[in-house]
Structure formats: C-alpha cells, structure tokens
N, C-alpha and C positions, 0 to 999 in steps of 0.2 A: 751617537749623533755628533756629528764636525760642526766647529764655527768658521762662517767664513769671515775672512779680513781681505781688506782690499786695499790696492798702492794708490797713490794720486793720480799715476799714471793708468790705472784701470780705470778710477772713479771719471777722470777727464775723458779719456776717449770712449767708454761707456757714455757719457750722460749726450758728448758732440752726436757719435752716432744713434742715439734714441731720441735726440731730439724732438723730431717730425717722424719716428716712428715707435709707435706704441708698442705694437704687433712684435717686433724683436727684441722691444724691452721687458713685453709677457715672455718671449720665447726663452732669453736671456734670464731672467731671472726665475723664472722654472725648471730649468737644467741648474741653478747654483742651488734649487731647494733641493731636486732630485741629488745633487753631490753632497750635501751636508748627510746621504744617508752613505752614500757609497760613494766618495769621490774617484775610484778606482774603474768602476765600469765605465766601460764604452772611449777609454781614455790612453793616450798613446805617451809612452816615456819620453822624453828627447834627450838626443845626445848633444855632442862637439861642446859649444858656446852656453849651450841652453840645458848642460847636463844636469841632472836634480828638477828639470821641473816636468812637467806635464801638459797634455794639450787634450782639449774636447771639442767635439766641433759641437757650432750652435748652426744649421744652415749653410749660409756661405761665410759664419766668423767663427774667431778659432779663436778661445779663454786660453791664455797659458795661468798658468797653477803651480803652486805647493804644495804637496801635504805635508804639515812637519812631522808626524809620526816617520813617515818613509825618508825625509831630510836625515832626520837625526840617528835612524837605524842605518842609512848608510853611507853617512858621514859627509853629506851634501851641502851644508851651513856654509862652507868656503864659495861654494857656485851660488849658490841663493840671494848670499848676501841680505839678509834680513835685519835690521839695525836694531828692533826688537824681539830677535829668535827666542832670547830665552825668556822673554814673559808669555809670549806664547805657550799655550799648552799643546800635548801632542798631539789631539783629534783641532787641530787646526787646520785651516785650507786658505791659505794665502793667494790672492788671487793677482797676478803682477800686467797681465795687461787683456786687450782683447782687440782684434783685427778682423778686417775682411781677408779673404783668401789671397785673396790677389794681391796683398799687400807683403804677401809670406814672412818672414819672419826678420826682415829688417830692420824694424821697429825696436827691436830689445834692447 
C-alpha cells in the first residue's frame, strides 16, 4: 500500500478546481485511492523538464506524480526536487500538481 503526499501547489489547484464540483473531486480522489494500490497502472512516464515524474489521466485532468520507490531506484531526486525526499519512505506517491488538458503542461 503507497502513501500519498501532496505539494501546495496540488492541494491549491485541486481544491480551486473542485470547488463547484463534487463529481471530479469523487473522480479525483478515487483514482488517488486506486494509486495508493498501484500507482503504476494506467500511468505514462514523462520525459525532457518533467523527467522522474508521472502522469494519469482523471477525465479531461491529468495528476502528475512521484513515486519515490522509482525516484530513488533510478536516481530521479535531482529532477523531483522534493525538499523532504528523505523522510519520505519508499511506497510514497508524491503528488506535484493537477490540470485540465488543455492547459498541457505549462503549469510546472
């Protein structure tokens, strides 16, 4: 089982975008239980800027992610940039922001 942690900057545009909707904050937050089993399925690696993290879609928003087991096995902690990586343990899932689609990935 993974724990997930979250940035300010997830928790902020998580709470702006569920505001006035419930329905994506169930959707949202049932894909973070389904990842505390597997954060790995259904989830795409990314490269260039955003090397080390991860992406899942939710609908039309996309969580980018950590897991620090996979940070720390393949030496990702420089691209992560996590200020407390190492109190973290390794079934960790850092969770760094979440956007609509259309926003792509600007935002980081």
């Amino acid at each position: 089982m993974y724990i997930p942690f979250f940035s300010e900057d997830f928790k902020k545009h998580l709470e702006k975008l569920t505001k006035r909707d419930n329905i994506l904050k169930n959707r949202v937050m049932n894909r973070i239980e389904d990842m505390k089993i597997d954060p790995f399925r259904n989830s795409v690696e990314l490269t260039y800027e955003l090397k080390g993290k991860r992406r899942v879609k939710v609908g039309d928003y996309r969580l980018v992610y950590a897991v620090c087991e996979e940070c720390r096995k393949k030496g990702y902690e420089k691209f992560n940039q996590c200020y407390d990586c190492k109190l973290k343990p390794d079934n960790s899932i850092v969770f760094f922001d979440i956007f609509h689609r259309s926003k792509g990935y600007d935002l980081l």
